[in-house]
C-alpha distance (Angstrom), angle and dihedral (degrees) to the residues before:
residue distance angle dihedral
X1 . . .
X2 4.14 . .
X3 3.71 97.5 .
X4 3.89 109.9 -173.1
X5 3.90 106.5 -147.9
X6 4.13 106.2 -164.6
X7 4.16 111.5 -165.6
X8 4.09 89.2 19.3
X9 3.24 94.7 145.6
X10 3.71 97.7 66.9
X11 3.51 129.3 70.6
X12 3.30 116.9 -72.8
X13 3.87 93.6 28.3
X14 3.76 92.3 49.9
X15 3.91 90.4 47.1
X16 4.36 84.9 47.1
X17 4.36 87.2 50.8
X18 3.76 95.7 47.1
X19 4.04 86.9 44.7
X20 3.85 92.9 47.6
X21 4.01 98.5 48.6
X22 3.74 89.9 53.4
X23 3.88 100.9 38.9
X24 4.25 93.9 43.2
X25 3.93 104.4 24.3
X26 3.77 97.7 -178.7
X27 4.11 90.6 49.8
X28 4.08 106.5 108.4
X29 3.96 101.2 -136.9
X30 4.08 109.9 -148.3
X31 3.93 104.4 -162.0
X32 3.74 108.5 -166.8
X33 4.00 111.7 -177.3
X34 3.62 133.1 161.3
X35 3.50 90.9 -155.6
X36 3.59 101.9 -130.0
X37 3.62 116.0 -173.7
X38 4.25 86.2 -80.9
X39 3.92 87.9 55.2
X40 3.82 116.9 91.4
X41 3.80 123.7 168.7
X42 3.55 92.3 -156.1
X43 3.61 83.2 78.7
X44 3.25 85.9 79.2
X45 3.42 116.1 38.2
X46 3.64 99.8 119.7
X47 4.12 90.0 66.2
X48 3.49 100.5 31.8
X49 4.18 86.6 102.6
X50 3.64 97.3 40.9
X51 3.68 107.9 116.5
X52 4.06 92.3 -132.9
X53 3.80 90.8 59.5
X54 3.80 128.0 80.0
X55 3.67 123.6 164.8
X56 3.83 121.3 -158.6
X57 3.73 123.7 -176.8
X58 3.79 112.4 -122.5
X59 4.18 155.9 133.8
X60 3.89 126.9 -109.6
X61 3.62 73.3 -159.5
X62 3.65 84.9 70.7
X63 3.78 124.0 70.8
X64 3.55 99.4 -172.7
X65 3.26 94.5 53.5
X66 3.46 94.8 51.6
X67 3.94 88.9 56.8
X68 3.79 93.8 60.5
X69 3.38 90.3 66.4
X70 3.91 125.3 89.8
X71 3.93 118.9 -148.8
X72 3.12 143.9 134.3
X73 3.83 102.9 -140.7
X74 3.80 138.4 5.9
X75 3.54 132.1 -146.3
X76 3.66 108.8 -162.2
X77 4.19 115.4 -141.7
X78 3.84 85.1 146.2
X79 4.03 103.5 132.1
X80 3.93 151.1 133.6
X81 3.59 90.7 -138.9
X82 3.89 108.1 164.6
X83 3.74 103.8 119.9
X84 4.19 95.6 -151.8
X85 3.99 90.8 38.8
X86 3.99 78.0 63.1
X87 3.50 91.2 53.6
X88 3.17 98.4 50.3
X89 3.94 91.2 54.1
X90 3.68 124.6 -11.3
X91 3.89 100.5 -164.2
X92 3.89 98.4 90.5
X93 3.78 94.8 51.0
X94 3.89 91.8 46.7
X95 4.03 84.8 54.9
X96 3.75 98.0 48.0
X97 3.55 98.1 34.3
X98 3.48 103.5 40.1
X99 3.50 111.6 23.5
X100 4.00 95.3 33.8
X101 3.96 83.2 54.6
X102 3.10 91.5 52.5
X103 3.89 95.4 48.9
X104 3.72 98.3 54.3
X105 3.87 88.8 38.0
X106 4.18 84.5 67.5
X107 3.82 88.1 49.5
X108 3.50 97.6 50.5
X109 4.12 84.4 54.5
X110 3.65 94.5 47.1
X111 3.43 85.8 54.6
X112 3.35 114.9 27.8
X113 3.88 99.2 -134.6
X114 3.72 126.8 136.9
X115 3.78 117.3 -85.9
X116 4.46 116.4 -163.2
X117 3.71 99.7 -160.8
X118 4.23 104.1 -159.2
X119 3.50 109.6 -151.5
X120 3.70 136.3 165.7
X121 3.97 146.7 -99.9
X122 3.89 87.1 -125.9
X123 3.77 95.0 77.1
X124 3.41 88.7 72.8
X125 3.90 104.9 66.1
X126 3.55 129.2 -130.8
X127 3.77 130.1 -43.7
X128 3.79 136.6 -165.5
X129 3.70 97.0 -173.1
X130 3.48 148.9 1.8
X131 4.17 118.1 25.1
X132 3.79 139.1 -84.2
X133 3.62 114.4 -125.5
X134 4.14 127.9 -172.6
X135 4.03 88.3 -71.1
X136 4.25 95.2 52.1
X137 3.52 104.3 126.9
X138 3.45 113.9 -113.8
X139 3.96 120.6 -101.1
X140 3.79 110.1 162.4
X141 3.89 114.6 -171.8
X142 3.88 104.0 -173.1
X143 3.53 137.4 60.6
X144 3.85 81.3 -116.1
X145 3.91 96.1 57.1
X146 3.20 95.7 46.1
X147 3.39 100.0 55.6
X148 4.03 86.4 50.1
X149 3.58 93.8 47.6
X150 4.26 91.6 53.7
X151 4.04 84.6 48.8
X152 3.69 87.8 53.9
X153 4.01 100.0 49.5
X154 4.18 84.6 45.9
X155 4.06 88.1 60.4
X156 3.87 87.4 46.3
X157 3.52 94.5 48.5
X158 3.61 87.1 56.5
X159 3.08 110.4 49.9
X160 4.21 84.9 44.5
X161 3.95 84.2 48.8
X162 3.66 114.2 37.3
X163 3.69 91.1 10.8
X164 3.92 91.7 -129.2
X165 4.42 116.9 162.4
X166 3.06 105.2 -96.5
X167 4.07 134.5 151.4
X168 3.58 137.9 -172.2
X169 4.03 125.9 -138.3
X170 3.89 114.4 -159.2
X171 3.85 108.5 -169.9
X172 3.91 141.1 174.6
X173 4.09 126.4 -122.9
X174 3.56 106.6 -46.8
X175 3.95 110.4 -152.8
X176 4.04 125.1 173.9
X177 4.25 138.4 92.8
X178 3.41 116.9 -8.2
X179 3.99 107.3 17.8
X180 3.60 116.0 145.4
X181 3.48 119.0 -102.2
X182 3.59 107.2 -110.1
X183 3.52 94.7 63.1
X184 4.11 116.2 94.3
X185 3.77 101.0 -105.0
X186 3.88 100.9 55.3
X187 3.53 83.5 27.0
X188 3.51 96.9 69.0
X189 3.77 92.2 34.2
X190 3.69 97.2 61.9
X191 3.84 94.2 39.4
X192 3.65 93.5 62.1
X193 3.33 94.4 36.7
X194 3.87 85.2 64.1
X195 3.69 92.6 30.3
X196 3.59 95.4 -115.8
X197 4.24 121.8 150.7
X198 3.85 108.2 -89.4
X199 3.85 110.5 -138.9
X200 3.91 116.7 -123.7
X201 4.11 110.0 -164.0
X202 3.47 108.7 -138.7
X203 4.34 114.8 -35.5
X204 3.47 89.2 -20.8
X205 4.27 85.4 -119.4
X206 4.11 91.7 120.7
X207 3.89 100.3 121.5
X208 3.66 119.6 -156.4
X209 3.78 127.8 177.2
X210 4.02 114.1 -113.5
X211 3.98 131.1 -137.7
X212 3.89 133.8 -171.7
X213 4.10 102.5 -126.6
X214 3.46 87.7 -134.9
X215 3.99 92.3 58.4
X216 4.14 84.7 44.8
X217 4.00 86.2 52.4
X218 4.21 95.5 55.9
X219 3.59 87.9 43.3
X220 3.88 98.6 53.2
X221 3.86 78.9 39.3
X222 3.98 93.4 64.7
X223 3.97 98.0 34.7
X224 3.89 80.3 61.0
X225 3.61 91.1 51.1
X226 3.59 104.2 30.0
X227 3.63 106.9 22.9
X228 3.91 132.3 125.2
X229 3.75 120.6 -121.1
X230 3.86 107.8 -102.1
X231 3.74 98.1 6.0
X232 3.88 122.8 123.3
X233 3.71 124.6 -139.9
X234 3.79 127.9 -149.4
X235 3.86 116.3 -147.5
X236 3.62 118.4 -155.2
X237 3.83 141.9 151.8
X238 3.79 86.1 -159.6
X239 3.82 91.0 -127.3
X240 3.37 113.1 133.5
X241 3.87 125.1 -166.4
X242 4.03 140.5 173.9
X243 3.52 115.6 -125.8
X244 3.55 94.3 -113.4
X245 3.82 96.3 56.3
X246 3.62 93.3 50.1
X247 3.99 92.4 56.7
X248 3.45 92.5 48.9
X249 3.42 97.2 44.7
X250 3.85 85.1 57.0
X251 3.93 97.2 49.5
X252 3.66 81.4 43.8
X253 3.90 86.6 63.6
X254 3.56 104.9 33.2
X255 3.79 90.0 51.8
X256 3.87 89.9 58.7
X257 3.88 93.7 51.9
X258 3.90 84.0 52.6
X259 4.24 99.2 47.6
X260 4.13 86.3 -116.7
X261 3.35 129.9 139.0
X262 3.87 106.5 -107.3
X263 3.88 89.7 -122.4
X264 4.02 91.7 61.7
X265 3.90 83.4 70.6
X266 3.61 102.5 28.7
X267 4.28 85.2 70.8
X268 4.06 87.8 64.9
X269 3.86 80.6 69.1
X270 4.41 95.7 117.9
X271 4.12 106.2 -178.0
X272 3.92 97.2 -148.6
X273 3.98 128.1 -166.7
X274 4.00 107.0 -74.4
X275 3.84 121.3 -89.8
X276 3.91 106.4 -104.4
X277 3.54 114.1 -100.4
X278 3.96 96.6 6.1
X279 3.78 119.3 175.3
X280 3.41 112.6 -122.1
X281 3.63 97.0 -151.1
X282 3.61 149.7 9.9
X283 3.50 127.2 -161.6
X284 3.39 121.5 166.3
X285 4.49 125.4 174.2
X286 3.71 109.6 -139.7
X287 3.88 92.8 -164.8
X288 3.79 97.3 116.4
X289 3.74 99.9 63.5
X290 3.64 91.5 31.3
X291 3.83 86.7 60.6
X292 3.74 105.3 25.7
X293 3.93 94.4 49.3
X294 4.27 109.8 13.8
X295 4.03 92.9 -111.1
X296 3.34 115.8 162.1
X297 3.94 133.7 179.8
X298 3.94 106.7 -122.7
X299 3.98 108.4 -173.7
X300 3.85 113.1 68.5
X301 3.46 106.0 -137.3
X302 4.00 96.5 -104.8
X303 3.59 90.9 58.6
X304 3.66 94.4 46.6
X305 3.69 91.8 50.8
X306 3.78 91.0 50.9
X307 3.64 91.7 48.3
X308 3.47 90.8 47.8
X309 3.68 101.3 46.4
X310 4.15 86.0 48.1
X311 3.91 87.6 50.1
X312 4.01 91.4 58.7
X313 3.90 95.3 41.1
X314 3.96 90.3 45.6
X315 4.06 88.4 48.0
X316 3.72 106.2 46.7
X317 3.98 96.8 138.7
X318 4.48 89.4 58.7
X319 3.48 90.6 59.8
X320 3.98 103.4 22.1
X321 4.40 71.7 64.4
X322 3.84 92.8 51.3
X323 3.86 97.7 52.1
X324 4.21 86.9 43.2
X325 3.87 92.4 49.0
X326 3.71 85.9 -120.7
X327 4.08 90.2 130.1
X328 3.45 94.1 63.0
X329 4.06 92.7 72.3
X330 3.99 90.5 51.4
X331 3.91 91.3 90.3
X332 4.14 90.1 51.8
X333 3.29 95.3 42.6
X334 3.89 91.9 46.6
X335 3.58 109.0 26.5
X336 3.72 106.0 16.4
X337 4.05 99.0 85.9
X338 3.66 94.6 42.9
X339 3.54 99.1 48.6
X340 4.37 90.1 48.3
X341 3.53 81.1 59.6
C-alpha cells in the first residue's frame, strides 16, 4: 500500500508513521507536512532512511500539490489543533481544517482511494454526565471544534454524495513522546523540570478522558483496514481524569525521577483565570470500534504516564531544540540539499 500521511510530522502523525513502518513493512508511507510551527522532522529521525518512508514538504491547502503525489490512501492528521491559538485567531484553523479537508476530500473522489479523516472528542461539546457515542449531536464550543466539526460533515457529505470510503475517528486527549510543548502533559513536565509555575485554568475540575498515542495509532490503524464507509469511530481508553489530578500525578512522577519530595513540585501548581469557552467535560464510549473491529487500548494510564514522563526526562535535547527554535533548521539541514538537486 501507498499510504499518504498529511501532518506526519507532528505528534500524533509522526507517532502513526513510525507505528505503520514497523507493524506493515512492505506499506510505502507518504508523509506530507507543511511544517507549521507544531511540525518537527526530528520526530522522525529514526525512519527517515527506511526505504518505505518518503517525506515531501507540502500544503493540503494546495491542490496541485496534492495531485503530484501517488497513493493509494490517505490518512489525514493534517491540523492547527491548539485550542487557545484558535482563540486567539480562528482564520488559520478554518483554512487547514476546512478547506484542506476539503482539498484532499476531492482527491480521494478523483481517485477513488480510501480517505481516514482523524477528528476529535471536542466537536462534541461539553458533558456533565453520561457519554457521547458516534450519533451525539454535534455542539462545538471553540473556534477549534468548530472547525473540526465542519471537516467532519464535509467527509459525510461525501461519502452520502459521491459515495467515496471514507471514515471518521473521534478520539480523547492523546498524551505520550513527542507532543509539542504547549500542550498540558509536556507542559507540565518541562515546567517542573525547570521549576517553573504550572498554570491551572480555572479549578482545575475540567475532566477529560486520556489515551496512550501509541494505542490511538493501532486504532486509526484498524478503522483504515476494517472500517465501514461513512461510519465514525470513537477512541477512548475510558480513563477519565480532572485536570488537577493529572498535574499532580505528573509532579508526582517527575519529583521521583529527581529524589524530591513530591510536595517541592506540587507548590509550582499556579491556578490561572479559565480558558474562554472551556469544555467542562468530555466523555466519549469507545464501544463501537471496540466491537465492530476488536481494538483495544493496551497501556493503563499509570504506565503510560510513567513512560511518558521517562520519555521527556530521557530526551531533553528534542525539546530543549523546540523551545530554542533549533528544530526549525532540521528540514534544511536534512532535506534542503537533496531536494535542490
Amino acid at each position: 500500500m501507498k499510504l499518504l500521511v498529511t501532518g506526519g510530522a507532528g505528534f500524533i502523525g509522526s507517532n502513526y508513521i513510525r507505528y505503520a513502518l514497523s507493524a506493515h513493512p512492505d506499506y510505502r508511507v507518504i508523509n506530507l507536512d507543511r511544517l507549521t510551527y507544531a511540525g518537527n522532522l526530528e520526530n522522525l529521525r529514526e525512519v527517515e532512511s527506511s526505504p518505505g518512508y518518503t517525506f515531501i514538504k507540502g500544503d493540503i491547502r494546495d491542490r496541485d500539490c496534492l495531485r503530484d503525489v501517488e497513493f493509494d490512501a490517505i490518512i489525514n492528521f493534517a491540523a492547527e489543533s491548539h485550542v487557545d491559538r484558535s482563540i486567539l485567531d480562528a482564520s488559520p484553523f478554518l483554512q487547514t481544517n476546512i478547506m484542506g479537508t476539503h482539498n484532499l476530500l476531492e482527491i480521494a473522489r478523483e481517485r477513488a482511494c480510501a480517505f481516514l479523516h482523524v477528528s476529535t472528542d471536542e466537536v462534541y461539546g461539553s458533558t456533565e454526565t453520561g457519554f457521547f457515542n458516534e450519533a451525539s449531536p454535534l455542539q462545538p464550543n471553540s473556534p477549534y471544534a468548530a472547525s473540526k466539526a465542519s471537516s467532519d460533515m464535509l467527509v459525510r457529505a461525501y461519502v452520502e454524495t459521491y459515495k467515496i470510503r471514507a471514515m471518521i475517528t473521534r478520539c480523547s486527549n492523546n498524551y505520550g513522546p513527542y507532543q509539542f510543548p504547549e500542550k498540558l502533559v509536556p507542559l507540565v513536565i518541562i515546567n517542573a523540570l525547570n521549576r517553573r509555575p504550572v498554570p491551572v485554568y480555572g479549578d482545575g475540575m475540567n475532566v477529560r478522558d486520556w489515551i496512550y498515542a501509541e494505542d490511538h495509532c493501532r486504532a486509526i490503524d484498524a478503522v483504515l483496514h476494517k472500517g465501514s464507509a461513512g461510519e465514525v469511530y470513537n477512541i477512548g481508553s475510558r480513563n477519565e481524569r480532572p485536570n488537577i489530578e493529572v498535574i499532580r500525578l505528573l509532579l508526582e512522577k517527575v519529583a521521583g525521577h529527581l529524589g524530591l519530595n513530591k510536595d517541592e513540585l506540587t507548590g509550582l501548581i499556579n491556578f490561572v483565570r479559565d480558558r474562554e469557552g472551556h469544555d467542562r467535560r468530555y466523555a466519549i464510549d469507545p464501544s463501537k470500534v471496540e466491537k465492530q473491529l476488536g481494538w483495544r487500548p493496551g497501556t493503563s494510564f499509570e504506565e503510560g504516564i510513567s513512560k511518558t514522563v521517562d520519555w521527556y526526562i530521557s530526551n531533553r535535547q528534542w525539546w530543549q531544540r523546540i523551545i530554542s527554535g533549533e528544530y526549525m533548521k532540521y528540514y534544511d539541514a536534512q532535506y534542503g540539499e537533496r531536494l535542490k538537486k
